[in-house]
KOLTI-237881 format. One line per 5 residues: number of its first residue (from 1); their letters; for each residue x negated, y negated, z negated of C-alpha. Coordinates in Angstrom, 1 decimal, decimal comma. Layout:
N
NUM = a = X:Y:Z; ...
This chain:
587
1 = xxxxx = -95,2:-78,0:-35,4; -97,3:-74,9:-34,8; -100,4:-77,1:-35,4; -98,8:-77,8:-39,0; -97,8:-74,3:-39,7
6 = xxxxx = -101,1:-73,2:-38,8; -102,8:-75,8:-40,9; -100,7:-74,8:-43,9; -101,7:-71,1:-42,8; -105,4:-72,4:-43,5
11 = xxxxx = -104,7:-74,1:-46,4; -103,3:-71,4:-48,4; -106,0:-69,3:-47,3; -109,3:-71,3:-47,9; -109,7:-71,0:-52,0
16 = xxxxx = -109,5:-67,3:-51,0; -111,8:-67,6:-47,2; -115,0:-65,6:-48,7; -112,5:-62,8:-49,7; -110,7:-63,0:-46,2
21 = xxxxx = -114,0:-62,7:-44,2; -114,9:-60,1:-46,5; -112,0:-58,0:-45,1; -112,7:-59,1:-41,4; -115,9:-58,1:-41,7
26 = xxxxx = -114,5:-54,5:-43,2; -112,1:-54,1:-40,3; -115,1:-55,0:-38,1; -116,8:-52,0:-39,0; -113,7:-50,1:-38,7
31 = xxxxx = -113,5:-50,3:-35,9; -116,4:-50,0:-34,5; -116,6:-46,8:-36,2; -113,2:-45,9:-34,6; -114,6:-46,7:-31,1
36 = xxxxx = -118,2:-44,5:-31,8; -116,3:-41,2:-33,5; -114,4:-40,5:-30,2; -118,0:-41,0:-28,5; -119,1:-38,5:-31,0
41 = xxxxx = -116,6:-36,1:-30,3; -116,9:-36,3:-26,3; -120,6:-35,6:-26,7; -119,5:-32,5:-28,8; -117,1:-31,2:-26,5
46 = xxxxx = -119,5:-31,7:-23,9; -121,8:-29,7:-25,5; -119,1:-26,7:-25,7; -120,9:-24,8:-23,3; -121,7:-21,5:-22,9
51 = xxxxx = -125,2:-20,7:-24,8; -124,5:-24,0:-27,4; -126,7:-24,7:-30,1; -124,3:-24,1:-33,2; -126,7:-25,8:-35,5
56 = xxxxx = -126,5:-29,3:-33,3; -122,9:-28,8:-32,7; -122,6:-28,3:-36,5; -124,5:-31,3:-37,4; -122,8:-33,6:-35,1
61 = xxxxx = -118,9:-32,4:-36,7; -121,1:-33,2:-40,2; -121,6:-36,6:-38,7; -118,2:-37,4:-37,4; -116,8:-36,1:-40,7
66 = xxxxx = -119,1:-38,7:-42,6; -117,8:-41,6:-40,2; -114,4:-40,7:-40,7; -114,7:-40,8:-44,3; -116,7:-43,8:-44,4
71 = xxxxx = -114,0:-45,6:-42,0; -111,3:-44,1:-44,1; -113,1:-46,2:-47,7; -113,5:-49,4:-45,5; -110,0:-49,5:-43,8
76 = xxxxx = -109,1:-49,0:-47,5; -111,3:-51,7:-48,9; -110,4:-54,3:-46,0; -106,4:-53,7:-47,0; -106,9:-54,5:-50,4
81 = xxxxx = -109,0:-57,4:-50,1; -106,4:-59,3:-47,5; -103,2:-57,7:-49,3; -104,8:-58,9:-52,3; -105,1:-62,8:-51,1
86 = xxxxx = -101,2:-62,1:-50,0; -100,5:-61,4:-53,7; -102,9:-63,6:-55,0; -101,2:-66,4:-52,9; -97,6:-64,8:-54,6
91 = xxxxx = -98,4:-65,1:-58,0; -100,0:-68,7:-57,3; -96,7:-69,8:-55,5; -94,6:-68,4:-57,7; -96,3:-70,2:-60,7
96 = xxxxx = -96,3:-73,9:-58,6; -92,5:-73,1:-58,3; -91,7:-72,6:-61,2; -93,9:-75,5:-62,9; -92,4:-77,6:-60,7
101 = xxxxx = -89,1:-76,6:-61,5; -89,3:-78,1:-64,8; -90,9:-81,3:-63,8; -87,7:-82,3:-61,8; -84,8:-84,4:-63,5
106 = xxxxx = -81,6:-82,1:-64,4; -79,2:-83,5:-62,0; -80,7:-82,6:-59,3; -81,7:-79,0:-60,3; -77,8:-78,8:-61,4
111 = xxxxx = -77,0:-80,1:-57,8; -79,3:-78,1:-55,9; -78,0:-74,8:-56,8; -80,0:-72,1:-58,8; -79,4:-70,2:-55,5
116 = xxxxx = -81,5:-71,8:-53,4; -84,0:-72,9:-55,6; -84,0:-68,7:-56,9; -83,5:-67,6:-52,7; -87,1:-69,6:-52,0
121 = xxxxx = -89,0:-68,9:-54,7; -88,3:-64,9:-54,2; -87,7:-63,7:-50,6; -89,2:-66,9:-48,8; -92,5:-66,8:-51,2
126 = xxxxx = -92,2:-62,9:-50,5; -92,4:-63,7:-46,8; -95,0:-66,3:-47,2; -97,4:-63,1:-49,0; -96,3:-60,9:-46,2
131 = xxxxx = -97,8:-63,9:-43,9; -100,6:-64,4:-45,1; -101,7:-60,3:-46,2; -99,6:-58,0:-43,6; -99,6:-60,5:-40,5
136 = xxxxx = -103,1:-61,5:-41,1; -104,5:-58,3:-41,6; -102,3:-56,6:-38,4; -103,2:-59,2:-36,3; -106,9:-59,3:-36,9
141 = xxxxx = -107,4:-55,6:-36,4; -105,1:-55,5:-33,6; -107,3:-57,9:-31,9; -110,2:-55,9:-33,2; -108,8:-52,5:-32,0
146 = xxxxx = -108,2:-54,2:-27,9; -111,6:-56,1:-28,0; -114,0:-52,9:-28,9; -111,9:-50,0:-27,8; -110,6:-51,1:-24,2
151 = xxxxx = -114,4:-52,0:-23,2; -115,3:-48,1:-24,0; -112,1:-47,0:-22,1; -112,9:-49,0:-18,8; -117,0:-47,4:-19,8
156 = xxxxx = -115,8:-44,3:-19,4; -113,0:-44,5:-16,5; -111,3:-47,8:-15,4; -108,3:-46,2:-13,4; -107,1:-43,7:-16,5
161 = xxxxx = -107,8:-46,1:-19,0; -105,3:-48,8:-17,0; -103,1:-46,1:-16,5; -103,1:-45,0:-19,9; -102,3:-48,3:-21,2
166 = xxxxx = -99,8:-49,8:-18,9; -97,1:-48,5:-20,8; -97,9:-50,7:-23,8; -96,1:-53,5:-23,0; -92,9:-52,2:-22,5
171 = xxxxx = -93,7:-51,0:-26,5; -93,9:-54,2:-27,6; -91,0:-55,6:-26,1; -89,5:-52,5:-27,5; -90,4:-53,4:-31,2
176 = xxxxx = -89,6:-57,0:-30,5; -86,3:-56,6:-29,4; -85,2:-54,0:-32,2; -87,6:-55,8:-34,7; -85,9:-59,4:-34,4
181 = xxxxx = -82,5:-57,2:-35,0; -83,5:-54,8:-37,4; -84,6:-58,5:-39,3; -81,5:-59,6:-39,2; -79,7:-56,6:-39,9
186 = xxxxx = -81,9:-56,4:-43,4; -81,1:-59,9:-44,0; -77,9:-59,3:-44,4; -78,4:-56,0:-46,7; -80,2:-58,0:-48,9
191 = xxxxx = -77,6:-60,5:-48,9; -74,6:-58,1:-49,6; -76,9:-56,8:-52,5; -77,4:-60,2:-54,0; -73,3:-60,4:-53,8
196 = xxxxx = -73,1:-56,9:-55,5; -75,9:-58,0:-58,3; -73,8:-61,3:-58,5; -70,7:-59,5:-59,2; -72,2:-57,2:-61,5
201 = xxxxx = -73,8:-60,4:-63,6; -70,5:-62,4:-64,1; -68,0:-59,2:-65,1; -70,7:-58,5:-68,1; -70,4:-62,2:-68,9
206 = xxxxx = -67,0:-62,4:-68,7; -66,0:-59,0:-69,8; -63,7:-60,2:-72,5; -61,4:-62,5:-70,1; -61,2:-58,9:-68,2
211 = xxxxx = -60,2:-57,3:-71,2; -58,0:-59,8:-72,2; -56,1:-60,3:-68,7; -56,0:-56,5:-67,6; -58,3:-57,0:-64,5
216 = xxxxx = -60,3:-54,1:-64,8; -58,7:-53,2:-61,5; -59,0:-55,9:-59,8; -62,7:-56,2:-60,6; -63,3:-52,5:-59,3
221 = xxxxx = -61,5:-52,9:-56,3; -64,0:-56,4:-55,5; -66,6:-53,9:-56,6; -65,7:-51,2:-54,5; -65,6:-53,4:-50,9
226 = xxxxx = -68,9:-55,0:-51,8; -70,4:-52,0:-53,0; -68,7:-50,4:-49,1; -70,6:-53,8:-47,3; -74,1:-53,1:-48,8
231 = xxxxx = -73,5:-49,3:-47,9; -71,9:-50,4:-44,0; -75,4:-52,9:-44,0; -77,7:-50,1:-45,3; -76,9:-47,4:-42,6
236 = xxxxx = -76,7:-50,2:-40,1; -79,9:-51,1:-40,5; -81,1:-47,0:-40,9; -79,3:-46,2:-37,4; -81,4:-49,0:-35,9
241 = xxxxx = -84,8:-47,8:-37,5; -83,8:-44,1:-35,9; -83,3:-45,4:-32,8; -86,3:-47,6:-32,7; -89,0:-45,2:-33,9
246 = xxxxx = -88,0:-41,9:-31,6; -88,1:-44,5:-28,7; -91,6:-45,7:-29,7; -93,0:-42,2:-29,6; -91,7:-41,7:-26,4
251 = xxxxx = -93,4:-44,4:-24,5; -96,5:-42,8:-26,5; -96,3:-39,2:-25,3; -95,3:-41,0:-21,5; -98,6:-42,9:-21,9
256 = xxxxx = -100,3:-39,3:-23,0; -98,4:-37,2:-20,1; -99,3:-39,8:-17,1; -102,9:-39,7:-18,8; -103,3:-35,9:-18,3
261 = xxxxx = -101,5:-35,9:-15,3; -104,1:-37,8:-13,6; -107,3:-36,5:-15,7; -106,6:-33,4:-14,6; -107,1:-34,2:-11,0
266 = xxxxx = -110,3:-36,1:-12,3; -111,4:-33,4:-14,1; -111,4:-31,0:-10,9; -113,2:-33,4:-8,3; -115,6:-33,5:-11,2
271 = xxxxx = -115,9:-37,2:-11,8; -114,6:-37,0:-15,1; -116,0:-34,2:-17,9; -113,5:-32,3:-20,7; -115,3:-34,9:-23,2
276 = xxxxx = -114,6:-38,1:-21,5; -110,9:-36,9:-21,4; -110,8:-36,0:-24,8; -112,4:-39,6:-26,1; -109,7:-41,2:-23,7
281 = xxxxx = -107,0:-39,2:-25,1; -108,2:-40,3:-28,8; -108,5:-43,9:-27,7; -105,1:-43,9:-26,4; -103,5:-42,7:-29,2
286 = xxxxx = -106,1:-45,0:-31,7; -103,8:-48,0:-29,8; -100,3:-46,7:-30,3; -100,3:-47,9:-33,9; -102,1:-51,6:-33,3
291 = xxxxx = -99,4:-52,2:-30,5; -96,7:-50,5:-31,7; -97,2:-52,9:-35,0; -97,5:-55,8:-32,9; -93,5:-56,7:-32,6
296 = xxxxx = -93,2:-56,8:-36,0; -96,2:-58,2:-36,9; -94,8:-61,0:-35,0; -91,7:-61,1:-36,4; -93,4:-61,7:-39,8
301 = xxxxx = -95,3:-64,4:-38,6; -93,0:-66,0:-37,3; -90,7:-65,4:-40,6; -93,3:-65,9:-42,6; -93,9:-69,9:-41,1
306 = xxxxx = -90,6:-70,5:-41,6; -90,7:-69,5:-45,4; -94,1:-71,4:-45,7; -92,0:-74,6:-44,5; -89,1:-74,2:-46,7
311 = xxxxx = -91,7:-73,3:-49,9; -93,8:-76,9:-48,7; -90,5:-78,7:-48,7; -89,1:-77,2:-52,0; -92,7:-78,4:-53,6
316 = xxxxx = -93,1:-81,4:-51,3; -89,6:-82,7:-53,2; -91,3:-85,5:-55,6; -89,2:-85,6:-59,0; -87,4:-89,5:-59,8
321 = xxxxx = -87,7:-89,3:-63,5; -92,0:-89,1:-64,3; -94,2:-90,6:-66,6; -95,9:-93,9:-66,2; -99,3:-93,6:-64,4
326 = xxxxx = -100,6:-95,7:-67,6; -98,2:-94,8:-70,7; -98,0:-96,9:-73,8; -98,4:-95,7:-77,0; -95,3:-95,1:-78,2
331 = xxxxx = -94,7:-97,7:-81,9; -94,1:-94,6:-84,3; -97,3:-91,8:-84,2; -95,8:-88,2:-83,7; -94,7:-86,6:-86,8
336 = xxxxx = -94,4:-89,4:-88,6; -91,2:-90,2:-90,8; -88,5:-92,7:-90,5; -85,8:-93,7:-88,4; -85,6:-95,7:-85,1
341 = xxxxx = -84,8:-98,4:-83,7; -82,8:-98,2:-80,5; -82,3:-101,7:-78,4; -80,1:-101,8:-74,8; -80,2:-105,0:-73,0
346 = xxxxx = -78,0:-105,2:-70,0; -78,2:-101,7:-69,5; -77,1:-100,6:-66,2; -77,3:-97,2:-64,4; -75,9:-95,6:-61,2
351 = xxxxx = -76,3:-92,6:-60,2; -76,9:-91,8:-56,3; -74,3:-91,9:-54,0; -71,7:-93,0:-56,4; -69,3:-96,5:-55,6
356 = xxxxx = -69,7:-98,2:-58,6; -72,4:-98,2:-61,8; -71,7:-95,7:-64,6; -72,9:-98,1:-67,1; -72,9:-101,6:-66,5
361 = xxxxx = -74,2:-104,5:-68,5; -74,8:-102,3:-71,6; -76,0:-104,4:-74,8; -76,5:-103,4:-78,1; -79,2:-102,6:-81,0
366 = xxxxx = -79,0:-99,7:-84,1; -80,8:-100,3:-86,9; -83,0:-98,1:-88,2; -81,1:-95,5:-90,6; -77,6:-96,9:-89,2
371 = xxxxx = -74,5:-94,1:-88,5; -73,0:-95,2:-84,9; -70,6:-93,9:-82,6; -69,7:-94,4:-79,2; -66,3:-93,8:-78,2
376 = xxxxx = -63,9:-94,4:-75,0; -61,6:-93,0:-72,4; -62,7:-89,8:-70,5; -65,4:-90,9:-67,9; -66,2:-94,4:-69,6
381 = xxxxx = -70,1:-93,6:-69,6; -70,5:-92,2:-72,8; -72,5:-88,9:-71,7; -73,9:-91,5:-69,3; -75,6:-93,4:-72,5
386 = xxxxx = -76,9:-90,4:-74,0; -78,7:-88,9:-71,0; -80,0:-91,9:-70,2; -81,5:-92,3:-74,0; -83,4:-89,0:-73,3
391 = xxxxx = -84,3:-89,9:-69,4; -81,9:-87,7:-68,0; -81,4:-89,8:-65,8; -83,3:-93,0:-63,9; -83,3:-95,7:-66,1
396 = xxxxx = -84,1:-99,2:-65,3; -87,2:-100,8:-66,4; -86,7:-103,4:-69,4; -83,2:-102,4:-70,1; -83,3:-99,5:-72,7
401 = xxxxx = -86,4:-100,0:-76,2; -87,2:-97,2:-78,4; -89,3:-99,2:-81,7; -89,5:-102,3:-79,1; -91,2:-100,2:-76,7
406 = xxxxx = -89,5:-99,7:-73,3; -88,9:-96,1:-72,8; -89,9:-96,9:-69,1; -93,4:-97,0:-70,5; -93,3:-94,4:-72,3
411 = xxxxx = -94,5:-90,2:-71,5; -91,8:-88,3:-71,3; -93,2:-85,7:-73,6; -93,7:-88,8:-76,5; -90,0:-90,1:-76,0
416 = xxxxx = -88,6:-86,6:-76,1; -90,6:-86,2:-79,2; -88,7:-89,4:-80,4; -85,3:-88,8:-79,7; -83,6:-84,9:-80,5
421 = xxxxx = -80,4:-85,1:-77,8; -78,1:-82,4:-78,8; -75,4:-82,1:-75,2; -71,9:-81,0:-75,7; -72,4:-77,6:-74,5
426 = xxxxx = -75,8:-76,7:-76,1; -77,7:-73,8:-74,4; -79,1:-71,1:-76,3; -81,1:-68,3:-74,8; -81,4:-64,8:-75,1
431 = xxxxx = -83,0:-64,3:-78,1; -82,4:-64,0:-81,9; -80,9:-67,1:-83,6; -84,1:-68,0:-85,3; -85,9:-68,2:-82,3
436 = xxxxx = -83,0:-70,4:-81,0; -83,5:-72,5:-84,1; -87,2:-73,3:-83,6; -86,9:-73,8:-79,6; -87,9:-77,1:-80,0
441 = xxxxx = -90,9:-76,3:-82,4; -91,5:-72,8:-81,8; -94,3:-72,6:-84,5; -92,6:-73,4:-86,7; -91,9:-71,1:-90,1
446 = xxxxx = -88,7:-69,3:-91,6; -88,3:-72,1:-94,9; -87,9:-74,8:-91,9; -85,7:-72,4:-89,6; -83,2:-72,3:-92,6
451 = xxxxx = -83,4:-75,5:-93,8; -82,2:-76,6:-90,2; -79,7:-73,9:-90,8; -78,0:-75,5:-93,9; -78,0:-79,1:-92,6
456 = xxxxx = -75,9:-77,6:-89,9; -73,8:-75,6:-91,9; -74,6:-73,0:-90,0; -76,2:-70,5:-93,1; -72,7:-69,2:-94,3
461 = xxxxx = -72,3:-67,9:-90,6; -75,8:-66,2:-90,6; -75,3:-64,3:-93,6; -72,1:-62,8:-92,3; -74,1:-61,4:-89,4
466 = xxxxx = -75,5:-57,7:-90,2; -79,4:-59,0:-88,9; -79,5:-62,1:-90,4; -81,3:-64,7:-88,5; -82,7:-61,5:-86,4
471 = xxxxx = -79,0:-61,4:-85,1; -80,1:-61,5:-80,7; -78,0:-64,3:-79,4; -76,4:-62,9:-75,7; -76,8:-64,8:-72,7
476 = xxxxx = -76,0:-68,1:-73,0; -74,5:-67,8:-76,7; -71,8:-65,6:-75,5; -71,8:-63,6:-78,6; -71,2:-67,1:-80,8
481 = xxxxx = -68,1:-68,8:-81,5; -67,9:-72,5:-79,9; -68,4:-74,0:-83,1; -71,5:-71,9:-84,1; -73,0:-72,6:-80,6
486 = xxxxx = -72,6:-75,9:-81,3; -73,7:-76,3:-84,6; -77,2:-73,8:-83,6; -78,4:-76,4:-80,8; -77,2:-79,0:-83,6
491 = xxxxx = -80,0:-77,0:-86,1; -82,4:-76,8:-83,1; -82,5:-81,1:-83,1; -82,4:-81,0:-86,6; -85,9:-78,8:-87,1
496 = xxxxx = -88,0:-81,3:-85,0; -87,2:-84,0:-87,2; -87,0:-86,6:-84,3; -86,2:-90,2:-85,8; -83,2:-90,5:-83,2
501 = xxxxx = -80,9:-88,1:-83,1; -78,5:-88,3:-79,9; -74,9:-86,2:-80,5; -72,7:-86,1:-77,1; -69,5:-85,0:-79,0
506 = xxxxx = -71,8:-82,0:-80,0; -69,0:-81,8:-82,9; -66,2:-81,2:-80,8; -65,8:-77,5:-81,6; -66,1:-78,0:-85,5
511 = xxxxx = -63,5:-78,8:-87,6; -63,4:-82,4:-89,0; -64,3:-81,4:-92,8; -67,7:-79,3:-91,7; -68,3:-82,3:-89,3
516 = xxxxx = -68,4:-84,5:-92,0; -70,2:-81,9:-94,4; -72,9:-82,1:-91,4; -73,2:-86,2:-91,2; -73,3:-86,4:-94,9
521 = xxxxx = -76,1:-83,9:-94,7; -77,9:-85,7:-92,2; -77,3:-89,1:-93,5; -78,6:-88,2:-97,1; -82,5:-88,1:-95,9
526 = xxxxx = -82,4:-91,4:-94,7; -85,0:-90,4:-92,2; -83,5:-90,6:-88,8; -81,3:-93,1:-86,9; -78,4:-91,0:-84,9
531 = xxxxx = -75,9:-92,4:-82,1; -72,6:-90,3:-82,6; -70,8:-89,7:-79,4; -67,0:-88,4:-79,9; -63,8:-88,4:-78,9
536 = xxxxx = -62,8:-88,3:-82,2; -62,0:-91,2:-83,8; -61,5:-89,8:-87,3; -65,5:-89,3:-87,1; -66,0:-92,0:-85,8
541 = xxxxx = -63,8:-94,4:-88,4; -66,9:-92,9:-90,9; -69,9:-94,3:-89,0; -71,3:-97,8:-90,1; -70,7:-98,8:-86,5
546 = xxxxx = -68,4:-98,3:-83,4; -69,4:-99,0:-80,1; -66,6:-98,8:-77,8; -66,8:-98,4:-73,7; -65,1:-98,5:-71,1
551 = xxxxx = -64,7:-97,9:-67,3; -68,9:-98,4:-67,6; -69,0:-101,5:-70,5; -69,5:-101,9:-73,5; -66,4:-104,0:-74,8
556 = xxxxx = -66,5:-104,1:-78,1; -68,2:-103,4:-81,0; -68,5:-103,4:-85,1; -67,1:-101,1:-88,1; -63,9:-99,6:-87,8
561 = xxxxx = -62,0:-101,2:-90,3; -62,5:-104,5:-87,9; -61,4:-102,6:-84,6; -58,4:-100,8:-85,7; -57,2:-104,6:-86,5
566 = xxxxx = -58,1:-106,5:-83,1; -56,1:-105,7:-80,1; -58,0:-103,2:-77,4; -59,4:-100,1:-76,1; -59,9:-99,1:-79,8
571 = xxxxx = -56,7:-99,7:-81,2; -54,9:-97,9:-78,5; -57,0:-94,8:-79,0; -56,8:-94,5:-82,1; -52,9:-95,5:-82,4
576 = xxxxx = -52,8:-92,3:-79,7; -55,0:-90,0:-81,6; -52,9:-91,2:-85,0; -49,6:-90,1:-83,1; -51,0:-86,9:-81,5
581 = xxxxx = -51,9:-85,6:-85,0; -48,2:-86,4:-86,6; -47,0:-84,6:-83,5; -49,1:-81,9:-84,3; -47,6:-81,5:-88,0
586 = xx = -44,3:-81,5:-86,9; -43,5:-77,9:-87,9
């Protein structure tokens, strides 16, 4: 496992290796300037003598001045060329996430949880750039720091300098101990601020259910004890950094003290000068930082591996639903007019881990041009049929023909392009209704945008609205009505002029006379085939066709004057619907 993690390490790092060695290199001549300035300063001390030359004094402090400056510009340059691969790496991640995101299928993306998906690309890529710019960095110098300046400490006296340094350890178990719990204690701050930013999300979404019910109490006391856990977290995690820092300096000045203590006694028996004392003293306290940093360098390694996992495995995840390696040409060119053909030959689908097939045995054929609907019981496979249409969802290979072509063999991007799927609950995004309009075609111009508009019958609403087609459409729609929401995803299929046009009871918040204001609409271009899912069978009685399902098959079929006459699933729905609308007009 560590081999893999640090292969993956390498891997992340290698389009940016000439930048990395590029900041070795600078922390190489950090510190090796580190190591010669307290050299410098011992031979100036030294030279502190009764009947010193000022001028070479003065030109050696000039020296040690320049040193420090130019080790202050490369310590500086090293950090942002290794923080800069971190956020290089970030960005690149981030990107890979996010494009990859939209190459999977929608159930599992729906199934996954935005959470999760949200919780790796942000705090686990965030630990994978810490990784690979903070670890990197602190470890290399670290390393640096022990390899050049312990070999001038042992130079100058081995005894003091193994004195001097045998407190470190005990630092580093220090910072390991409280690092590993201050870790954990910020995990969990972060967590109770991702319930308090939760909170705060939903009660503007669903202010007017607050309103409406009186909760505005409730709400602020759920506020108030989450807003009381980030606050309990927060000073949690501060008590544990004031604990952890005051300790650290403590072993420092120790290390400082037991050095003086036995300098001194050096310094009188004469085997060590006031110069060597002073470098050793600066040496000592060059190492505080490196080794106090080690614990949590450490930690963040270690963190950061685990983050570098979960971000392979996220991207690792290959989607079901792809494009053929070799696509055909799909029968109609893009952009061209007409309607489609749509063919199902014992169409079958099941979807994982479920007992039985949602669709089973499926067979039928629209016309080009033809009005069909589909209707059945609740959970008879009709939402099944229409994501499967689109390749929502895995498909079979020579069960489902777009033009004659199996949509198996088609790109995804030329069959989308073919068939305009508008889902029950159509999304809209934040953004004006316009822009919502031309989603599917943002290019294109405003004479299109509300020409979509009418065929919806969706201009009368826009014209009420103070900004027009400018009006900003909240998240999600919330600012729309059901039946607008509906009928601006309805526009948004009807702009890109797709020769199928898919409708999973995307009427079902309109009332029945602008639902049939909207099919004559569509019907009168003649120019695209559309498959009518509803549960209304007053809609339905107007399409040329009625393909009825049920419990997964398709068990019968043809106009609706026909059905309501045979005995069946259709009869018995629409004697039901028939009685609940007298009930209904019973005053």
């Amino acid at each position: 496992m560590a081999t893999l993690r640090l292969g993956l390490i390498r891997r992340y790092l290698r389009p940016y290796r000439r930048t990395v060695l590029l900041g070795v290199v600078a922390l190489v001549a950090v510190n090796l300037l580190s190591v010669s300035i307290p050299l410098l300063v011992r031979g100036v001390v030294d030279e502190l003598k009764p009947g010193f030359e000022l001028g070479l004094v003065l030109r050696q402090a000039a020296l040690i001045v320049v040193l420090a400056t130019a080790m202050g510009g490369m310590r500086l340059w090293s950090r942002m060329l290794v923080f800069g691969v971190g956020r290089q790496v970030e960005a690149s991640l981030k990107q890979q996430i996010f494009d990859h995101m939209l190459r999977q299928e929608p159930g599992w993306v729906q199934t996954t949880g935005s959470g999760e998906v949200i919780s790796r690309a942000t705090s686990d890529v965030e630990n994978v750039r810490r990784l690979l710019g903070f670890a990197v960095l602190s470890l290399t110098n670290t390393i640096l720091a022990y390899a050049l300046t312990l070999p001038a400490m042992l130079a100058i006296d081995p005894l003091l300098s193994l004195a001097a340094v045998g407190l470190y350890p005990l630092m580093l178990v220090t910072v390991r101990l409280f690092g590993g719990r201050m870790m954990r204690q910020q995990r969990r701050q972060q967590e109770s601020l991702a319930e308090l930013s939760d909170l705060i999300q939903e009660d503007l979404s669903g202010i007017s259910a607050i309103k409406i019910y009186g909760q505005e109490a409730t709400e602020r006391q759920a506020f108030a004890e989450r807003n009381r856990r980030y606050r309990d977290e927060a000073l949690e995690l501060a008590r544990t950094r004031s604990t952890l820092f005051p300790m650290l300096e403590g072993i420092a000045s120790i290390s400082l003290l037991l050095l003086l203590a036995l300098g001194s006694g050096q310094l009188e028996s004469g085997r060590l000068s006031i110069g060597d004392l002073v470098a050793l003293i600066l040496f000592v306290e060059r190492l505080v930082f490196p080794t106090a940093l080690l614990g949590f360098t450490l930690n963040t390694f270690q963190t950061g591996q685990v983050s570098l996992e979960r971000v392979e495995e996220l991207l690792g995840r290959r989607p079901r639903i792809t494009s053929p390696a070799v696509p055909v040409a799909p029968a109609r060119a893009p952009g061209r007019p007409g309607a489609a053909s749509l063919e199902a030959r014992n169409l079958s689908v099941r979807y994982d881990g479920a007992d039985r097939e949602a669709l089973s045995d499926v067979s039928f054929r629209l016309e080009p041009g033809e009005l069909v609907a589909v209707v059945g019981p609740v959970g008879c496979g009709k939402t099944t049929l229409a994501r499967a249409i689109g390749r929502m969802v895995e498909v079979p290979n020579g069960e489902l023909f777009l033009d004659g072509v199996d949509i198996t063999a088609l790109d995804l991007d030329d069959l989308r392009r073919q068939v305009a799927l508008v889902p029950q609950e159509g999304y809209l995004f934040t953004a004006s209704l316009a822009d919502n309009l031309r989603y599917g075609e943002p290019e294109a111009d405003q004479q299109r945008v509300e020409q979509a508009a009418i065929q919806a019958r969706l201009e009368a609403d826009i014209k009420g609205f103070p900004d027009g087609y400018r009006t900003l459409v909240g998240e999600r729609g919330i600012t729309l009505s059901g039946g607008q929401r509906q009928r601006t995803a309805l526009g948004r299929a009807l702009l890109v002029q797709a020769p199928l046009l898919v409708l999973d009871d995307a009427l079902a918040s309109v009332d029945n006379n602008t639902a049939a204001a909207i099919l004559r609409s569509v019907r009168d271009q003649r120019n695209r085939t559309i498959l009518m899912i509803s549960h209304q069978l007053s809609a339905a009685a107007a399409c040329d066709r009625v393909l009825v399902l049920d419990d997964g098959r398709l068990v019968q079929q043809g106009p609706h004057e026909l059905l309501v006459r045979q005995t069946g699933t259709y009869r018995r729905l629409w004697e039901r619907e028939q009685a609940a609308e007298q009930l209904e007009a019973i005053p």
